[in-house]
C-alpha positions in Angstrom: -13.4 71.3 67.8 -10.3 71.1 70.1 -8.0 67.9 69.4 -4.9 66.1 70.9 -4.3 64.7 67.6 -1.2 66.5 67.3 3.0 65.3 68.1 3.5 65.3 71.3 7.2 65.4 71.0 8.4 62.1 72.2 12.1 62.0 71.7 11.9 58.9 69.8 11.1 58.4 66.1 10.6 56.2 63.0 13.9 53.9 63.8 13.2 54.0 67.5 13.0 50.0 68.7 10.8 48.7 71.2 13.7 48.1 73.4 14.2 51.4 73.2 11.2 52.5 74.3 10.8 50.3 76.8 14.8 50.7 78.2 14.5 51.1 81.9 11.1 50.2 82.0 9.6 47.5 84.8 6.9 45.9 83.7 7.0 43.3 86.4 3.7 42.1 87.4 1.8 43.5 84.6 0.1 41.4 82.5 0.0 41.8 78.1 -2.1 40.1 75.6 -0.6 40.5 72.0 -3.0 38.9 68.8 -0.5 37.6 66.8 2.3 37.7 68.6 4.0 35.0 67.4 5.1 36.0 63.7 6.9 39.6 62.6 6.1 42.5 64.8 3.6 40.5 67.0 6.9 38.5 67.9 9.4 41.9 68.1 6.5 42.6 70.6 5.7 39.8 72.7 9.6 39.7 72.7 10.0 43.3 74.5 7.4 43.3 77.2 8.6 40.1 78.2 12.2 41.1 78.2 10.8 44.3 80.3 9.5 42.2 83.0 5.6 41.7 81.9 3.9 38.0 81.4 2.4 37.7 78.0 0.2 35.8 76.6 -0.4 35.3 73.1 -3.7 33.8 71.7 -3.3 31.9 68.3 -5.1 30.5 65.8 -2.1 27.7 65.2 -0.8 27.4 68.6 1.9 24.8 68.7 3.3 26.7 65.5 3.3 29.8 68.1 5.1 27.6 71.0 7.6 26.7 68.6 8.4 30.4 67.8 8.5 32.2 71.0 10.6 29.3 72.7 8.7 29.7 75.7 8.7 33.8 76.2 5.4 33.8 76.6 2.1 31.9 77.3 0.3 30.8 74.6 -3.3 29.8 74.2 -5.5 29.1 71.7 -7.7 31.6 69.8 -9.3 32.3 65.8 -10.4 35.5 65.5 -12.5 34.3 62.7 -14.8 32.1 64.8 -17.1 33.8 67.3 -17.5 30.4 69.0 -13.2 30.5 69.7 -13.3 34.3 70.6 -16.3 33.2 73.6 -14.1 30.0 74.6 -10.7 31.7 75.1 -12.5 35.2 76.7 -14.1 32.5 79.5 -11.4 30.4 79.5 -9.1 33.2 80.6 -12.0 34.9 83.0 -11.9 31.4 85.2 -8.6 32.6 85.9 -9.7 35.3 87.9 -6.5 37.8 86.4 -6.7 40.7 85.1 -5.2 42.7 81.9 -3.1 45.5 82.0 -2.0 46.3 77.9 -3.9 44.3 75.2 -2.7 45.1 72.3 -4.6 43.7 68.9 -2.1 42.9 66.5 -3.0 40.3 64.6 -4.8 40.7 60.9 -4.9 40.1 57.7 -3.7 42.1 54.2 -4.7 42.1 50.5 -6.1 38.3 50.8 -8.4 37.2 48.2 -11.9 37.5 48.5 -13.0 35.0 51.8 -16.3 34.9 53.7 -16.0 34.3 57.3 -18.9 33.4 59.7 -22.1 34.3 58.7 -20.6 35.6 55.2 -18.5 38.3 56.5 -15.5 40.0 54.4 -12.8 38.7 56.2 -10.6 41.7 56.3 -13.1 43.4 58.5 -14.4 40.1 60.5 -10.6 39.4 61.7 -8.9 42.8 62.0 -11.8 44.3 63.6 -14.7 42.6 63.8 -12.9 39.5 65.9 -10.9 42.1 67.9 -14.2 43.8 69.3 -16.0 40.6 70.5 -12.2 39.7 71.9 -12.1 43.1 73.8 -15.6 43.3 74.8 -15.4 39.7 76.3 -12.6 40.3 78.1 -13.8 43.7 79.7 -14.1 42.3 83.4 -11.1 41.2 83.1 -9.1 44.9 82.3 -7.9 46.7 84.8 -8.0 50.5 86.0 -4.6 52.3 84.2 -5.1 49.5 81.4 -3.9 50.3 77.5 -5.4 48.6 74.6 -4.0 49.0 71.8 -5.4 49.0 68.3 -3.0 48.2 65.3 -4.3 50.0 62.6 -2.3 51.5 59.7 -1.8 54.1 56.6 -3.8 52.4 54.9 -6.8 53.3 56.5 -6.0 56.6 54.3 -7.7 55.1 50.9 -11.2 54.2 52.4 -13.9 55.0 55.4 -16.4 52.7 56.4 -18.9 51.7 53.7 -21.6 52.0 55.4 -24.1 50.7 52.1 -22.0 47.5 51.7 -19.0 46.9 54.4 -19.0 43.4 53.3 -18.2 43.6 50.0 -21.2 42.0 48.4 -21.3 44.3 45.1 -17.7 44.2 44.2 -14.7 43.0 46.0 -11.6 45.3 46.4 -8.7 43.7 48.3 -7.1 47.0 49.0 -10.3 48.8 49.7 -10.9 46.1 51.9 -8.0 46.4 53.7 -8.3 49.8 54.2 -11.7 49.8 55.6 -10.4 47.7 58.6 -7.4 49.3 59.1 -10.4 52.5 59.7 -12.4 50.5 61.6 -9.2 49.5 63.8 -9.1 53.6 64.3 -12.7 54.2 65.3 -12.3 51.2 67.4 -9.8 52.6 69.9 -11.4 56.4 69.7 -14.8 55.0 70.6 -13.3 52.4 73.2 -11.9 55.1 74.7 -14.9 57.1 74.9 -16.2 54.2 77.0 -13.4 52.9 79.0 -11.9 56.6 80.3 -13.8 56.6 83.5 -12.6 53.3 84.1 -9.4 54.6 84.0 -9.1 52.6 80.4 -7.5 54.5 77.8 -7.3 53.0 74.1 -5.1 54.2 71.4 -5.0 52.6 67.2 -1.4 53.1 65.7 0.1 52.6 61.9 3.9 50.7 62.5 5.0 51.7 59.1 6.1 49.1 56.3 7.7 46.4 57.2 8.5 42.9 55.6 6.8 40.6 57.2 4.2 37.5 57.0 1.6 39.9 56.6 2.8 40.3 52.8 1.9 36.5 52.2 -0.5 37.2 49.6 1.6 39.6 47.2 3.2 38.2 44.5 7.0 39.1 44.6 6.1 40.9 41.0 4.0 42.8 42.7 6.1 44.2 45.9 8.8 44.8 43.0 6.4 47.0 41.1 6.0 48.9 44.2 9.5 49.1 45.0 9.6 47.5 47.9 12.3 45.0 47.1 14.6 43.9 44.5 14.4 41.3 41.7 16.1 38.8 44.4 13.6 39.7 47.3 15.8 41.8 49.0 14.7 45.1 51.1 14.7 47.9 48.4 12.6 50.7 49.9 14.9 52.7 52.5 11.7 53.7 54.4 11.1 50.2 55.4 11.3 49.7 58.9 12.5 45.9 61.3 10.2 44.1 62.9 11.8 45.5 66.3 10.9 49.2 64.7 7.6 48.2 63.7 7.1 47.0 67.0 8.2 50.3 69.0 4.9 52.4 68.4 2.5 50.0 69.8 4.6 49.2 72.3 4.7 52.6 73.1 1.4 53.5 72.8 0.6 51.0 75.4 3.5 52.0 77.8 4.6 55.4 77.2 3.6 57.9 80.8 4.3 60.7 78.1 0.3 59.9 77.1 -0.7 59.9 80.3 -4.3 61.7 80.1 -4.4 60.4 76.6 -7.1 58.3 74.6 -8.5 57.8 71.8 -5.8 58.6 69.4 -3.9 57.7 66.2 -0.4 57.3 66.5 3.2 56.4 64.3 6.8 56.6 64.6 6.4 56.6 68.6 4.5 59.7 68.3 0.8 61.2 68.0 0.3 61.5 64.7 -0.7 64.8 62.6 -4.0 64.9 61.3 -3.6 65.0 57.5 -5.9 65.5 54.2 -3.7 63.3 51.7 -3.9 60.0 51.3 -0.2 59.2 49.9 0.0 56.8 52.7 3.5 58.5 53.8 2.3 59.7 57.2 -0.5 61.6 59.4 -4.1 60.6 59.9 -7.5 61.0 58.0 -10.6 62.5 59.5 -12.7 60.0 58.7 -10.6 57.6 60.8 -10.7 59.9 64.0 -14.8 60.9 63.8 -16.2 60.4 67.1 -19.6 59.9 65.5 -18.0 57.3 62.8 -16.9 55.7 65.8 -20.3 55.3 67.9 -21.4 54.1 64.7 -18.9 51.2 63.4 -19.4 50.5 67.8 -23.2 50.0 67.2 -22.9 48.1 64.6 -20.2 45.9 65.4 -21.9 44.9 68.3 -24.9 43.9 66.4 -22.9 41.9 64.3 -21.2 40.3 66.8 -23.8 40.3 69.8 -21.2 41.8 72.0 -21.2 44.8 73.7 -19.8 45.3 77.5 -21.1 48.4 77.7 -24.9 48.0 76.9 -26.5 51.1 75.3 -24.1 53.3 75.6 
């Protein structure tokens, strides 16, 4: 089978910026939506469309602590990706509006938490990294625009685990990690399925990995355990060299949902402001598993997240 899932030679790289990316870009009059854009890379985001002309708007779950943060660089409204109820207020909140999207990019999540139950008992890893980012997308369908990006963050951690299709809830045996990794997946066959959908719309999805990066998203690791790992020092401090800013971590889904270079495009996994390779390890260094990119896999985790959910913009198909 022929695939695009290969570097498409960019010019930029793992300590590109998302000012960099975006240097000489206009995004005047276009319109963003970043989940979590308020904290670590969501902000380094929201930050550099802004600065590049676009009006964002970031929906959170706290949103006076998300006022507070960008200082006014962006619109904020509020949003849990936890609560179905929330996800269907904001989506027709913002369709009474009458505007329409051009990048969405789904940011927000969740990492090595402790077993939690969400909604009707789901494993809260997949309900709020993927599970609340479909109904989110799906809602707000009328509202995207032809030449639209959305943008799934996803990352190399989806390496250590495919959908389990027997139990994706967890309920015989909980595995924070394997958790983790199953949503990071599911972001993955997310945008390749979306895609699928959304191409003769002139919609084109795309999931990306950032890379490591110190950020909120570590809240529920011990400082034991990110030593153990070698990620920092005794005192906290940065101690892996292949750690990248928030600003860095930021650049690839900026590009993804930017870059002309993808023009044509969909459905892909990318990192370091690239495509990414497709690879059979799972060091979690670089490169993309199979079982993340399955068109099949996809229609699948589709069906069944809109049964889950009750969403689906795009009926049978």
């Amino acid at each position: 089978m022929t695939t695009h899932q290969h570097k498409i030679g960019s010019g930029f790289g793992h300590r590109t910026t998302a000012a960099d990316v975006l240097h000489g870009r206009d995004l005047t009059g276009k319109l963003a939506l970043v989940t979590g854009g308020y904290s670590g890379l969501g902000a380094a985001t929201t930050r550099a469309l802004a600065a590049a002309g676009a009006h964002v708007i970031v929906p959170a779950r706290r949103p006076a602590e998300a006022r507070e943060a960008l200082g006014g660089t962006a619109e904020v409204a509020e949003l849990d990706l936890a609560d179905p109820g929330s996800i269907r207020r904001f989506a027709e909140q913002f369709l009474d509006t009458g505007r329409g999207l051009d990048i969405l990019i789904g940011n927000a999540g969740i990492m090595a938490c402790p077993e939690t139950r969400v909604g009707p008992g789901w494993e809260a890893h997949f309900a709020v990294n993927h599970l609340g980012h479909h109904a989110l997308v799906n809602r707000l369908w009328p509202a995207v625009r032809p030449g639209a990006r959305i943008v799934a963050v996803s990352s190399a951690g989806h390496q250590l685990s495919g959908i389990r299709w027997a139990d994706p809830h967890f309920e015989r045996g909980y595995d924070r990690w394997l958790a983790y990794a199953q949503a990071k997946t599911a972001n993955a066959l997310f945008a390749v399925h979306l895609d699928a959908l959304g191409r003769e719309a002139g919609v084109r999805a795309f999931s990306v990995h950032p890379g490591a990066i110190l950020t909120p998203l570590l809240r529920h690791l011990t400082r034991a355990e990110m030593v153990e790992r070698g990620w920092v020092d005794e005192d906290g401090r940065l101690a892996d060299p292949g750690f990248k800013t928030p600003e860095q971590g930021a650049a690839t889904q900026v590009w993804a949902a930017t870059s002309p270079r993808l023009a044509g495009l969909g459905g892909l996994y990318c990192e370091d402001c690239d495509v990414a390779e497709p690879t059979e390890s799972s060091d979690m260094v670089s490169g993309v598993r199979a079982h993340a990119t399955d068109p099949g896999e996809a229609a699948r985790l589709w069906a069944l997240s809109s049964r889950l959910t009750g969403v689906n913009a795009f009926g049978s198909r």
